[in-house]
Predicted model as a PDB file, atoms N, CA, C, CB and O in Angstrom, pLDDT in the B-factor column:
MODEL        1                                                                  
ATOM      1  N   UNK A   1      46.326 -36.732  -5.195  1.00 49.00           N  
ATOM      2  CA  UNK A   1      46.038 -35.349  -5.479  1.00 49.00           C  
ATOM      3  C   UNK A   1      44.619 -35.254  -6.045  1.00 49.00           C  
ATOM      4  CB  UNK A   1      47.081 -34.754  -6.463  1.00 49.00           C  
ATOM      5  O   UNK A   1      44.087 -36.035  -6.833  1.00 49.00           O  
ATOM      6  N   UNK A   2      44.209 -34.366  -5.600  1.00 57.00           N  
ATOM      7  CA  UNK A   2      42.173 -34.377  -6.256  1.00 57.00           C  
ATOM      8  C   UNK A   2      42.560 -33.803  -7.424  1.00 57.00           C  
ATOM      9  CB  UNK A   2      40.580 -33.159  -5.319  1.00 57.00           C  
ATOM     10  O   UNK A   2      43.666 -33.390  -7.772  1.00 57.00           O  
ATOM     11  N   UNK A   3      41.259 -33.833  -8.125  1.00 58.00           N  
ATOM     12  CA  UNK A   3      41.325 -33.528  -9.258  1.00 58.00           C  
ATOM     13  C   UNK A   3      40.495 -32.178  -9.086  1.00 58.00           C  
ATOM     14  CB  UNK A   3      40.890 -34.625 -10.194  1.00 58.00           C  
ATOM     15  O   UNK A   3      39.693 -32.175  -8.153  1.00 58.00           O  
ATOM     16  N   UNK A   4      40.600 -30.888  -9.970  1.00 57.00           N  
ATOM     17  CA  UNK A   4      40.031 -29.804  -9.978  1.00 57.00           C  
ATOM     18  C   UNK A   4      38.430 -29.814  -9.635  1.00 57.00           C  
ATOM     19  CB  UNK A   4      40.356 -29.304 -11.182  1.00 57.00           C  
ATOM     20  O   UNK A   4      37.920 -29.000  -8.865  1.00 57.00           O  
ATOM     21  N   UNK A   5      37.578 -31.031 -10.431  1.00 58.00           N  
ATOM     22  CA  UNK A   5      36.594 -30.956 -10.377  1.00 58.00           C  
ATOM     23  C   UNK A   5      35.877 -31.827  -9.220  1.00 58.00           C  
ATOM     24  CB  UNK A   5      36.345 -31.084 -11.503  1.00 58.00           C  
ATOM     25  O   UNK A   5      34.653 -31.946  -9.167  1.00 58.00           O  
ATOM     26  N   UNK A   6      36.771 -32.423  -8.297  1.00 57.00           N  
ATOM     27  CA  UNK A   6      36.241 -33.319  -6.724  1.00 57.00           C  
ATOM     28  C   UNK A   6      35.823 -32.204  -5.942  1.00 57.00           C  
ATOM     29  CB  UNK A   6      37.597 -34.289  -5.691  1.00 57.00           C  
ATOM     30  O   UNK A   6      36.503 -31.212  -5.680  1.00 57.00           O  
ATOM     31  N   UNK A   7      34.373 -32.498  -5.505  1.00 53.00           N  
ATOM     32  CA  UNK A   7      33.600 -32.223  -4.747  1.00 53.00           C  
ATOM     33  C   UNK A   7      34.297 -31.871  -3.549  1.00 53.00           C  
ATOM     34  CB  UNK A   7      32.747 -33.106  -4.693  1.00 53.00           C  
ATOM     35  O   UNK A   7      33.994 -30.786  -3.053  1.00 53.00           O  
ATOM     36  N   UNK A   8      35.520 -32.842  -2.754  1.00 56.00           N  
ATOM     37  CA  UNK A   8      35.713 -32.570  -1.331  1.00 56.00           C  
ATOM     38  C   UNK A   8      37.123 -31.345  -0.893  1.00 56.00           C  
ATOM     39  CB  UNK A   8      36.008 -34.198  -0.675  1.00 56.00           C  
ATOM     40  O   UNK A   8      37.620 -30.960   0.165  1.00 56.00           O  
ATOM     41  N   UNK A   9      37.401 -31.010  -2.603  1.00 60.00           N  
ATOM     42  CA  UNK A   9      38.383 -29.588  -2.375  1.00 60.00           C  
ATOM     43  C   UNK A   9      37.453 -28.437  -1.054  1.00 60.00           C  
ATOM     44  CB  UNK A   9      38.502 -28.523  -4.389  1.00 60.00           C  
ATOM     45  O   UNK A   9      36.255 -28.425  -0.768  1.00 60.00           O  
ATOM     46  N   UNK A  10      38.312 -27.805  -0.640  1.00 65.00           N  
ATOM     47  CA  UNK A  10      37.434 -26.732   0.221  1.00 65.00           C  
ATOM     48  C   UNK A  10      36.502 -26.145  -0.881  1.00 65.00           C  
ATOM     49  CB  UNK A  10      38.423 -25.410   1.024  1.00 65.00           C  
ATOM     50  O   UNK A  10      35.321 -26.457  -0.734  1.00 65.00           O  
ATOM     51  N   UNK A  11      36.817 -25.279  -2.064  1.00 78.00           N  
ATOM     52  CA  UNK A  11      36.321 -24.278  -2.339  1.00 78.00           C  
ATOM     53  C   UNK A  11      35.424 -24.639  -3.372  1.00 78.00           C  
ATOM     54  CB  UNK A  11      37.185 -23.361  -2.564  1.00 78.00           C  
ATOM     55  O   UNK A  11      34.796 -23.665  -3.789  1.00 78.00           O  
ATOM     56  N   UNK A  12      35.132 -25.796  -3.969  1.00 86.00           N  
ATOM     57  CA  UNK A  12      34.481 -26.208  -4.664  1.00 86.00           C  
ATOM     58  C   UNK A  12      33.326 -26.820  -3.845  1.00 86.00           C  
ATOM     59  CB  UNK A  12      35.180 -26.891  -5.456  1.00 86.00           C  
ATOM     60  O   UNK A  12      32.296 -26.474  -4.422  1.00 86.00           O  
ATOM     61  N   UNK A  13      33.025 -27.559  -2.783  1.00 88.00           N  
ATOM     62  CA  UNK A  13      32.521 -27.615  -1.580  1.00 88.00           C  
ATOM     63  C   UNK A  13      31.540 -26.296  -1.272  1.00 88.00           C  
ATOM     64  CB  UNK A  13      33.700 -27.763  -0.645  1.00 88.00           C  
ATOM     65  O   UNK A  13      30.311 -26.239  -1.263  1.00 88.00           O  
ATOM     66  N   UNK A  14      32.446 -25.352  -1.046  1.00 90.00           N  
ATOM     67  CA  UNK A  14      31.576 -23.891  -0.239  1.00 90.00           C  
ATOM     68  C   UNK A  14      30.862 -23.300  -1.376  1.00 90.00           C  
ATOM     69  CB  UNK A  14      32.714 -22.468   0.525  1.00 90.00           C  
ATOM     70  O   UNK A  14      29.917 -22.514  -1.311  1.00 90.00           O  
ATOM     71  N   UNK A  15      31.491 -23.827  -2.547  1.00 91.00           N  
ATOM     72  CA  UNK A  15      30.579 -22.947  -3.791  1.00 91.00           C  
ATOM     73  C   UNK A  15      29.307 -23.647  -4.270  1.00 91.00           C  
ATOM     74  CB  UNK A  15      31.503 -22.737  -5.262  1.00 91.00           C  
ATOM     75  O   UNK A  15      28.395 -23.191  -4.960  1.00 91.00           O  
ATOM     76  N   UNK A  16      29.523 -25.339  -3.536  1.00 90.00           N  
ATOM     77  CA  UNK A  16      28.172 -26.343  -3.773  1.00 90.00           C  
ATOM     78  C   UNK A  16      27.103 -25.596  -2.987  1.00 90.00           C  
ATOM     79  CB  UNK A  16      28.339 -28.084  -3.120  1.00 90.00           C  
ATOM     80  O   UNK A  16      25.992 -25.153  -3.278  1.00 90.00           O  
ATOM     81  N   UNK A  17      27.862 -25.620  -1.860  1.00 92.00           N  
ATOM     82  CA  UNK A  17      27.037 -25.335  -0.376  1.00 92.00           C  
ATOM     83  C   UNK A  17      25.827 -23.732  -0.904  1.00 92.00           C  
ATOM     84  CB  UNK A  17      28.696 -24.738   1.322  1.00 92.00           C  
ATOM     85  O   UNK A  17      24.617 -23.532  -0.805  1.00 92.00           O  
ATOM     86  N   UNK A  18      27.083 -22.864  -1.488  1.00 93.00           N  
ATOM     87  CA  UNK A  18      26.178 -21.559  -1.855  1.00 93.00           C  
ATOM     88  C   UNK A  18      25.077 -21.909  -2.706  1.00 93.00           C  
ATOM     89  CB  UNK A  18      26.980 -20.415  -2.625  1.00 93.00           C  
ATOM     90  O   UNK A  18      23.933 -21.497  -2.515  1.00 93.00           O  
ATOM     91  N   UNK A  19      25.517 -22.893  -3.923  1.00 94.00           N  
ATOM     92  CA  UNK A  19      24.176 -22.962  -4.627  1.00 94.00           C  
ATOM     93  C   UNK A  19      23.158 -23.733  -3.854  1.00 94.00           C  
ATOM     94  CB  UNK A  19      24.311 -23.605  -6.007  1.00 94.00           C  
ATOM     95  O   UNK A  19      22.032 -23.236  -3.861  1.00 94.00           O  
ATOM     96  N   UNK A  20      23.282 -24.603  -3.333  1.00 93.00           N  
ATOM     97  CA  UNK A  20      22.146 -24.757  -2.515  1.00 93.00           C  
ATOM     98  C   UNK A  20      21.336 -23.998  -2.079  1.00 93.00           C  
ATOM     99  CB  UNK A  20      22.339 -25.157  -1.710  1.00 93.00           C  
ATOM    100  O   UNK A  20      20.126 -23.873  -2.270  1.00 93.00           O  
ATOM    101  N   UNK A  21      22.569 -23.106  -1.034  1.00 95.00           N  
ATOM    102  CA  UNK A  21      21.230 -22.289   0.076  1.00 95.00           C  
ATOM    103  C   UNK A  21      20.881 -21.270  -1.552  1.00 95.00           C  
ATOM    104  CB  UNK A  21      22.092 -20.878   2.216  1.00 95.00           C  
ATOM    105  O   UNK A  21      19.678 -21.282  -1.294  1.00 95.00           O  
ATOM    106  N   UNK A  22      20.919 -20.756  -2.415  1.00 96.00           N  
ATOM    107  CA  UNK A  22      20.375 -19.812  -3.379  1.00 96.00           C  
ATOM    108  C   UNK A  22      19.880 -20.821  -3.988  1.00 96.00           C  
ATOM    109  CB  UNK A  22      21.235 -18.816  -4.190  1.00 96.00           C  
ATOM    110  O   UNK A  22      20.709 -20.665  -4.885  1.00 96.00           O  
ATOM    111  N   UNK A  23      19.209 -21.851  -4.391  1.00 96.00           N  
ATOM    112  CA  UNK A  23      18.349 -22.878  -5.366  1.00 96.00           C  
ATOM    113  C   UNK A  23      17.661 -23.127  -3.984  1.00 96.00           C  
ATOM    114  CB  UNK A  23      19.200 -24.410  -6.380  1.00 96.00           C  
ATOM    115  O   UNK A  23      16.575 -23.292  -4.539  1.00 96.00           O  
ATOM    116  N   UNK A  24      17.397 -23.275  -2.839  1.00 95.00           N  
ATOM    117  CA  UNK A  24      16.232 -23.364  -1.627  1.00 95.00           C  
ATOM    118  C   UNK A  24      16.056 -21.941  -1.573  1.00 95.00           C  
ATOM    119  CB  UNK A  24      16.673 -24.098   0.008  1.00 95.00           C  
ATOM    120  O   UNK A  24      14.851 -21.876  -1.327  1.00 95.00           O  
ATOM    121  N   UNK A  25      16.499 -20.672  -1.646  1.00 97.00           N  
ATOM    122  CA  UNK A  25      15.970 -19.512  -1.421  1.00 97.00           C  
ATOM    123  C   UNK A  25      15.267 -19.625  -2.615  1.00 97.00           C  
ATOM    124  CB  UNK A  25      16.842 -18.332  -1.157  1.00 97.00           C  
ATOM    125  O   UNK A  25      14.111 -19.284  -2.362  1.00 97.00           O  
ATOM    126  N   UNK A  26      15.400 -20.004  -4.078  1.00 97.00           N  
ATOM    127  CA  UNK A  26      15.034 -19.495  -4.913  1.00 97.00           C  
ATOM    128  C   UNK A  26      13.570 -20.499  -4.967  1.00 97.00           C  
ATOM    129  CB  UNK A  26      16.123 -19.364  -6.007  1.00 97.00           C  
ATOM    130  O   UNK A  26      12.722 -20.269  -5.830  1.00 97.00           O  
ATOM    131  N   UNK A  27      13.416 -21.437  -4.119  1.00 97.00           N  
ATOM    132  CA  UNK A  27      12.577 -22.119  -3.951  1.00 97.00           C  
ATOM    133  C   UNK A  27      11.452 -21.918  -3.402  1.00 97.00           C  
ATOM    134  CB  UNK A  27      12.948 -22.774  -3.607  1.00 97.00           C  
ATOM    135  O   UNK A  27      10.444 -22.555  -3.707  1.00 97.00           O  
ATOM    136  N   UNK A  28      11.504 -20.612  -2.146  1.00 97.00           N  
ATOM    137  CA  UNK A  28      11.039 -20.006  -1.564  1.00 97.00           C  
ATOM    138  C   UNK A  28      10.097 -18.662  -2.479  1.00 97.00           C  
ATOM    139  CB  UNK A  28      12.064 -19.821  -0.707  1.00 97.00           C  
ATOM    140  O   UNK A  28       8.935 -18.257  -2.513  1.00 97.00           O  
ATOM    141  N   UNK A  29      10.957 -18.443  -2.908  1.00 97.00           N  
ATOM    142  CA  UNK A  29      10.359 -17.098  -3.647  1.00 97.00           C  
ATOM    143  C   UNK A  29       9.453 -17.380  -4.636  1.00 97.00           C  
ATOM    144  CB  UNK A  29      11.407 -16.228  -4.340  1.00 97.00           C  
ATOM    145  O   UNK A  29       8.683 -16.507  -5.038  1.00 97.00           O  
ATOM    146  N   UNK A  30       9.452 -18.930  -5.249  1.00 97.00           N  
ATOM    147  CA  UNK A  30       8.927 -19.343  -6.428  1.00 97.00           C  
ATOM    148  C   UNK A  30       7.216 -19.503  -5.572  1.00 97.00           C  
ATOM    149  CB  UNK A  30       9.870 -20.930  -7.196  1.00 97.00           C  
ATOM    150  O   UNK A  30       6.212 -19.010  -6.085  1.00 97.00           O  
ATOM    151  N   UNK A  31       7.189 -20.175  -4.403  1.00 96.00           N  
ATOM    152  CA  UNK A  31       6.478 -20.089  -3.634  1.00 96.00           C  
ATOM    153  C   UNK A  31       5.695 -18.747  -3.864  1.00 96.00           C  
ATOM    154  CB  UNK A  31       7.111 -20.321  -2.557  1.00 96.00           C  
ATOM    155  O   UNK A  31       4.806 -18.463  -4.667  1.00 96.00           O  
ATOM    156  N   UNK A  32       6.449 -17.875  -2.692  1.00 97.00           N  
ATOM    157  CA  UNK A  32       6.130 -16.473  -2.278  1.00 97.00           C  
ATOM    158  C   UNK A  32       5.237 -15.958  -4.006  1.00 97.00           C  
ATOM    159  CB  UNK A  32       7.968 -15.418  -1.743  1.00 97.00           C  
ATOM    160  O   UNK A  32       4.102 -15.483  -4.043  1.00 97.00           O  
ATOM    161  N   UNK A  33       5.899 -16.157  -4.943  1.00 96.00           N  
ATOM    162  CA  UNK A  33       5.158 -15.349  -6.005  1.00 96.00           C  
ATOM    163  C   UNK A  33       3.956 -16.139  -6.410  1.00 96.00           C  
ATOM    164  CB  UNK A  33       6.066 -15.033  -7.297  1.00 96.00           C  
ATOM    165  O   UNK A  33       2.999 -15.514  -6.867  1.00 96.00           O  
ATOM    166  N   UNK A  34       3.876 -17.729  -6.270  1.00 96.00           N  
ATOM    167  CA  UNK A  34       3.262 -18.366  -6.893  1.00 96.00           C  
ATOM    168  C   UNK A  34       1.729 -18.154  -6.108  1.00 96.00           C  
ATOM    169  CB  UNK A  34       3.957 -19.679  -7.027  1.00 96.00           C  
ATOM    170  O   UNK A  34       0.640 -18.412  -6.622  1.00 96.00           O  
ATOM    171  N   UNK A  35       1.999 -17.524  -4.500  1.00 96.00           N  
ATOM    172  CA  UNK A  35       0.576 -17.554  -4.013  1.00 96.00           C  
ATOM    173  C   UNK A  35       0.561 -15.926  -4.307  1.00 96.00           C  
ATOM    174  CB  UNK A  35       0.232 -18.204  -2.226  1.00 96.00           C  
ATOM    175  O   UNK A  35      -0.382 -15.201  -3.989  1.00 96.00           O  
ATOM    176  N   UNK A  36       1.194 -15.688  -4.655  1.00 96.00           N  
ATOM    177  CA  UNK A  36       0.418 -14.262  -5.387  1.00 96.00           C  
ATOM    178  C   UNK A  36      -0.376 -13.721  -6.346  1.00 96.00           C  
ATOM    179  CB  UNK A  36       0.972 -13.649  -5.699  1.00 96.00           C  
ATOM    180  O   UNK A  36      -1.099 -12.725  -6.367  1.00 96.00           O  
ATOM    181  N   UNK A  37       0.036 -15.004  -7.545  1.00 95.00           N  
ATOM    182  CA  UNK A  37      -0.310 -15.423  -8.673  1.00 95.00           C  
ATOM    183  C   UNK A  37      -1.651 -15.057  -8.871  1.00 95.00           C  
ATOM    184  CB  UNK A  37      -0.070 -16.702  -8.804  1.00 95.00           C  
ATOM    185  O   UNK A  37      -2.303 -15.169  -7.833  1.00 95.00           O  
ATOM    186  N   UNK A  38      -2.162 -14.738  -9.644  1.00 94.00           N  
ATOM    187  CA  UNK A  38      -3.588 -14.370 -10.344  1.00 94.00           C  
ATOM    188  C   UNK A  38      -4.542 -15.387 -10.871  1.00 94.00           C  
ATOM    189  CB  UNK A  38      -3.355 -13.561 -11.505  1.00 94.00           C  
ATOM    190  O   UNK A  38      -5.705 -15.753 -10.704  1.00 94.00           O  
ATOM    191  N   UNK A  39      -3.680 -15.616 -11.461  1.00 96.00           N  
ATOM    192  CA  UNK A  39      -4.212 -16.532 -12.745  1.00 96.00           C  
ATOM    193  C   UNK A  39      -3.191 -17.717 -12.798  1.00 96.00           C  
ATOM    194  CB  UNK A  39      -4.208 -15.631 -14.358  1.00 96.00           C  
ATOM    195  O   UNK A  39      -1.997 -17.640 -12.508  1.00 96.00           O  
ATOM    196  N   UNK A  40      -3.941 -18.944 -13.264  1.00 96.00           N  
ATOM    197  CA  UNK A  40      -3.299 -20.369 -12.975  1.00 96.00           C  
ATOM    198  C   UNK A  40      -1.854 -20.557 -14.139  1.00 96.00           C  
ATOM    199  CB  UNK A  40      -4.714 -21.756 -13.311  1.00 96.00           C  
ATOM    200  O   UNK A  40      -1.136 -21.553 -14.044  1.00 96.00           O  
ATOM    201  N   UNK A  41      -1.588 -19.482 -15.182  1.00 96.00           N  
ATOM    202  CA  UNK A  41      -0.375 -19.694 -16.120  1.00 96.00           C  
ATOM    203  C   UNK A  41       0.811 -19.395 -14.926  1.00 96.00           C  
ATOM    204  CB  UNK A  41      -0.343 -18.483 -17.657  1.00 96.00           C  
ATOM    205  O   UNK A  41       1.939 -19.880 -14.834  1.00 96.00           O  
ATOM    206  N   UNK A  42       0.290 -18.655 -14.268  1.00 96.00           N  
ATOM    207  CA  UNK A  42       1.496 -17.521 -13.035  1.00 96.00           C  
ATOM    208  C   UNK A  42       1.841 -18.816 -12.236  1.00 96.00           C  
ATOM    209  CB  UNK A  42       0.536 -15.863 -11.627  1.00 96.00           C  
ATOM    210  O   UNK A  42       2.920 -19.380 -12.418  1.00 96.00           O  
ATOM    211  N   UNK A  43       0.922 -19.280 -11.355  1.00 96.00           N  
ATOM    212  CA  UNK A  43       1.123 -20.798 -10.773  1.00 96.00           C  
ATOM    213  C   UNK A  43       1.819 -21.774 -11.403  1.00 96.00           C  
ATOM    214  CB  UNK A  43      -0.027 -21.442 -10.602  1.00 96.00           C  
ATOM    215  O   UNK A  43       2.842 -22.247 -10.909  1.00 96.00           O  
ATOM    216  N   UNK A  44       1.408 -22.098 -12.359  1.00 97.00           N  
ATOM    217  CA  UNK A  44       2.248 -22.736 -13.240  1.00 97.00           C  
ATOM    218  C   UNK A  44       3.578 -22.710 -13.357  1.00 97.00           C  
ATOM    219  CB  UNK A  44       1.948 -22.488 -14.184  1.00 97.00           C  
ATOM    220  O   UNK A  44       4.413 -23.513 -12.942  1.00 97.00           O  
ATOM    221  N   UNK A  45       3.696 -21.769 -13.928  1.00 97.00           N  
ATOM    222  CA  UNK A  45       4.940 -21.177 -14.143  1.00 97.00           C  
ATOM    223  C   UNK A  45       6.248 -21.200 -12.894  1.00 97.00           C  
ATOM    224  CB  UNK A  45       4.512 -19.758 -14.472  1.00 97.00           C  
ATOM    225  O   UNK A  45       7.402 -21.628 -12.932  1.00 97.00           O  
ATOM    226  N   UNK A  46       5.516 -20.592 -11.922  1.00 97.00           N  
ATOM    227  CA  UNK A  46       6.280 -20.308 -10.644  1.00 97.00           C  
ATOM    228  C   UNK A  46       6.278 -22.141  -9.754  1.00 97.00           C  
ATOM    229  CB  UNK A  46       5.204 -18.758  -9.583  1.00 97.00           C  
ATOM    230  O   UNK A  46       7.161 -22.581  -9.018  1.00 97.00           O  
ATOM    231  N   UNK A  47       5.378 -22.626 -10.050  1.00 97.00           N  
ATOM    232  CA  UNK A  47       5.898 -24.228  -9.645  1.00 97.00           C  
ATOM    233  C   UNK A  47       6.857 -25.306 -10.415  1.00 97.00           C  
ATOM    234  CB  UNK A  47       4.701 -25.015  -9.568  1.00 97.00           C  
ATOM    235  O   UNK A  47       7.593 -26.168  -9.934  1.00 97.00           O  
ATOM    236  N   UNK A  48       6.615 -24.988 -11.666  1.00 97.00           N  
ATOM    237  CA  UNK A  48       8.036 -25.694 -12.610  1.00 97.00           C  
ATOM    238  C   UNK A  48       9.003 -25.010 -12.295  1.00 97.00           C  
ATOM    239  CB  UNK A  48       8.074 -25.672 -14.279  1.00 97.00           C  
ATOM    240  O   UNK A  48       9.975 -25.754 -12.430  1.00 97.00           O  
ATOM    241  N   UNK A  49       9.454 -23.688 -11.832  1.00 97.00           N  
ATOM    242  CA  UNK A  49      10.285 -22.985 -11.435  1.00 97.00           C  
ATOM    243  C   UNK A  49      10.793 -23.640 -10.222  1.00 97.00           C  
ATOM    244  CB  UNK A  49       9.834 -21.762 -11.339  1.00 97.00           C  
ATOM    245  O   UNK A  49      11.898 -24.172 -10.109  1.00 97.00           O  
ATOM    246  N   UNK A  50       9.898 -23.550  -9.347  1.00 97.00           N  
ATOM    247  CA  UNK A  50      10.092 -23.945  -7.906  1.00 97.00           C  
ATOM    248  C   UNK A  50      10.667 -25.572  -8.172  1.00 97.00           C  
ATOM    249  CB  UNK A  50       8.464 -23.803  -6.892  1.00 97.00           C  
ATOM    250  O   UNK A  50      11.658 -26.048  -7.619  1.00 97.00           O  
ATOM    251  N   UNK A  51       9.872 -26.208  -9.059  1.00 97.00           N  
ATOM    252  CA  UNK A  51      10.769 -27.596  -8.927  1.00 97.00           C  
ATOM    253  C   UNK A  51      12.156 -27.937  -9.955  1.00 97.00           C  
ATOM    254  CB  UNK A  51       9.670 -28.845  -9.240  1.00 97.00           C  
ATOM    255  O   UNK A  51      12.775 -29.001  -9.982  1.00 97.00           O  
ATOM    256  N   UNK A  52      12.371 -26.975 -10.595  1.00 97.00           N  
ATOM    257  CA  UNK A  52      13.384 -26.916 -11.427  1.00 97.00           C  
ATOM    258  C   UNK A  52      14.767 -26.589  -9.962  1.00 97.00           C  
ATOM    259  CB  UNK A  52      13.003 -25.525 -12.838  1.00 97.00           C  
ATOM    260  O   UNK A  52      15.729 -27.324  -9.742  1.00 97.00           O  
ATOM    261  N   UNK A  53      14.374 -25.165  -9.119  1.00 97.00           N  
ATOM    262  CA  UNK A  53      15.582 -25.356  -8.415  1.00 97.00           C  
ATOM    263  C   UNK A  53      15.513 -26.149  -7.482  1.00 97.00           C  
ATOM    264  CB  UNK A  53      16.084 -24.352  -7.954  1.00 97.00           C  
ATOM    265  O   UNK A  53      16.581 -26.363  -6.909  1.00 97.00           O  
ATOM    266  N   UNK A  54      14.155 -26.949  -6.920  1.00 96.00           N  
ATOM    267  CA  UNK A  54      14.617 -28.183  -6.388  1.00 96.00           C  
ATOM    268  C   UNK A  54      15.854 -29.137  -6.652  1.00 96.00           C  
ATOM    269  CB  UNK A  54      13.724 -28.824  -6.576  1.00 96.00           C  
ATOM    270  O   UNK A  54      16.787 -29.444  -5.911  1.00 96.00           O  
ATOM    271  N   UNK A  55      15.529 -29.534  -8.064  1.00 96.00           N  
ATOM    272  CA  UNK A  55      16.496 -30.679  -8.340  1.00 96.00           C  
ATOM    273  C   UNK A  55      17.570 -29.850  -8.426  1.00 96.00           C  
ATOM    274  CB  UNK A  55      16.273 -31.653  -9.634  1.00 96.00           C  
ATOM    275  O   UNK A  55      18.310 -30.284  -7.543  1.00 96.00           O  
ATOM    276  N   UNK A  56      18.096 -28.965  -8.918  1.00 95.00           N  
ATOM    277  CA  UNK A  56      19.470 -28.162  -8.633  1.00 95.00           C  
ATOM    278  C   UNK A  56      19.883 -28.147  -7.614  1.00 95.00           C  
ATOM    279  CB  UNK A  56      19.552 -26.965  -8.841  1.00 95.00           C  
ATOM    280  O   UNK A  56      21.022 -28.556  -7.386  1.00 95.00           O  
ATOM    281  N   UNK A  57      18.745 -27.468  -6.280  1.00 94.00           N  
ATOM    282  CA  UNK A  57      19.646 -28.158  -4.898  1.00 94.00           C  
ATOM    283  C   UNK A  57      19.655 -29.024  -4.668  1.00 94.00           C  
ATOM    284  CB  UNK A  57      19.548 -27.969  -3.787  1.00 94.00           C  
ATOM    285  O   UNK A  57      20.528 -29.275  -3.838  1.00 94.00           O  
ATOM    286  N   UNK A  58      19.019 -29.914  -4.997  1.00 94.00           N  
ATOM    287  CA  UNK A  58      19.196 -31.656  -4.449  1.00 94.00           C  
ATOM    288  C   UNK A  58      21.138 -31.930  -4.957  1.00 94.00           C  
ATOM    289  CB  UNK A  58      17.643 -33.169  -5.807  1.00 94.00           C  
ATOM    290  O   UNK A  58      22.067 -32.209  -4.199  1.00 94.00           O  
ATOM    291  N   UNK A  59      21.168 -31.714  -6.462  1.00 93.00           N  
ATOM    292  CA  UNK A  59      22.281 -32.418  -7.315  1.00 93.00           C  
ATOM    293  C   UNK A  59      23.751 -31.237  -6.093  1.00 93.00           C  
ATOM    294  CB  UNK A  59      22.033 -31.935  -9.829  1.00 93.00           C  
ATOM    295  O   UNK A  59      24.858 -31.731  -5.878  1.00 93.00           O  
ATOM    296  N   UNK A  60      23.416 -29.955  -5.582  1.00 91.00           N  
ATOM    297  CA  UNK A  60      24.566 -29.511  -5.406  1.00 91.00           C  
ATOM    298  C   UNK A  60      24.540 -29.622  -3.894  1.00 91.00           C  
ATOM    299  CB  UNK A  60      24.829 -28.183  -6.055  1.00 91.00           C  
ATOM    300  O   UNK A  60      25.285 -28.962  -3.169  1.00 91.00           O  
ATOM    301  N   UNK A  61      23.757 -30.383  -3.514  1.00 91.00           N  
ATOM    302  CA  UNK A  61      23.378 -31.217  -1.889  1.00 91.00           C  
ATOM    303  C   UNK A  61      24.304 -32.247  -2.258  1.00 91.00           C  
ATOM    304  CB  UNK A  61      21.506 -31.929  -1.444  1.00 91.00           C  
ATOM    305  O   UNK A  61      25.163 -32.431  -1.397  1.00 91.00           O  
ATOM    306  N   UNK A  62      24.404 -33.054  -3.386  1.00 90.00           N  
ATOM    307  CA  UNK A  62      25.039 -34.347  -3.646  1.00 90.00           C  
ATOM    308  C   UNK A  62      26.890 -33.822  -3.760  1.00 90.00           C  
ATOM    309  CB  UNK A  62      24.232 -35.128  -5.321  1.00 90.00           C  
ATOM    310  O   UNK A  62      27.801 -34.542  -3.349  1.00 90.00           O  
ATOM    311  N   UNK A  63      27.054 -32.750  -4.260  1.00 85.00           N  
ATOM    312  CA  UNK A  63      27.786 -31.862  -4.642  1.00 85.00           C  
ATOM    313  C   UNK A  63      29.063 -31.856  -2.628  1.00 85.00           C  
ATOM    314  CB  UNK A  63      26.469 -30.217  -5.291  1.00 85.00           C  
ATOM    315  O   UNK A  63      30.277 -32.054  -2.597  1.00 85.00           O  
ATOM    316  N   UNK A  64      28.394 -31.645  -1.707  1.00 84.00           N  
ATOM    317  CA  UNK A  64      28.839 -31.334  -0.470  1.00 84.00           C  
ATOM    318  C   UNK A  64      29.284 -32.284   0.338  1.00 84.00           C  
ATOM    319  CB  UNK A  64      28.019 -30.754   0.122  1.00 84.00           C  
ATOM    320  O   UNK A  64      29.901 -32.008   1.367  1.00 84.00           O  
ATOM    321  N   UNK A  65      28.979 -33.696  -0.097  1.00 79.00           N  
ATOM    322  CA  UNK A  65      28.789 -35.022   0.619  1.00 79.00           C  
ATOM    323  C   UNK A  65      30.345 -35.498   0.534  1.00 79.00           C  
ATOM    324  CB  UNK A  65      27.576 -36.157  -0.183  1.00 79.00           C  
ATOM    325  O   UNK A  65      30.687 -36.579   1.014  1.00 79.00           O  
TER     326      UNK A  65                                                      
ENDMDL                                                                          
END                                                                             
């Protein structure tokens, strides 16, 4: 019997899968704002962002396997 918190239940699975694709969208946008950016704090900012939900989708990529 799995345990509540195993990865290969269906619905714990589809809810990995969602954070992914929303931590790569949110990856996108960190982008999108960061070349909008003005001034290099905005860049900044929006690239620790951008690599913060990297590793979130990476770990809920690991999450689907």
């Amino acid at each position: 019997m799995p345990s509540p918190t195993d990865p290969s239940r269906g619905g714990g699975r589809l809810l990995a899968q969602a954070g992914g694709f929303a931590c790569a969208f949110a990856v996108f946008l960190c982008g999108w704002f960061a070349m909008r950016a003005a001034d290099w704090k905005g860049i900044l900012l929006f690239t620790a962002l951008a690599v913060v939900a990297a590793l979130m989708a990476a770990e809920f990529r690991k999450r689907t396997r």
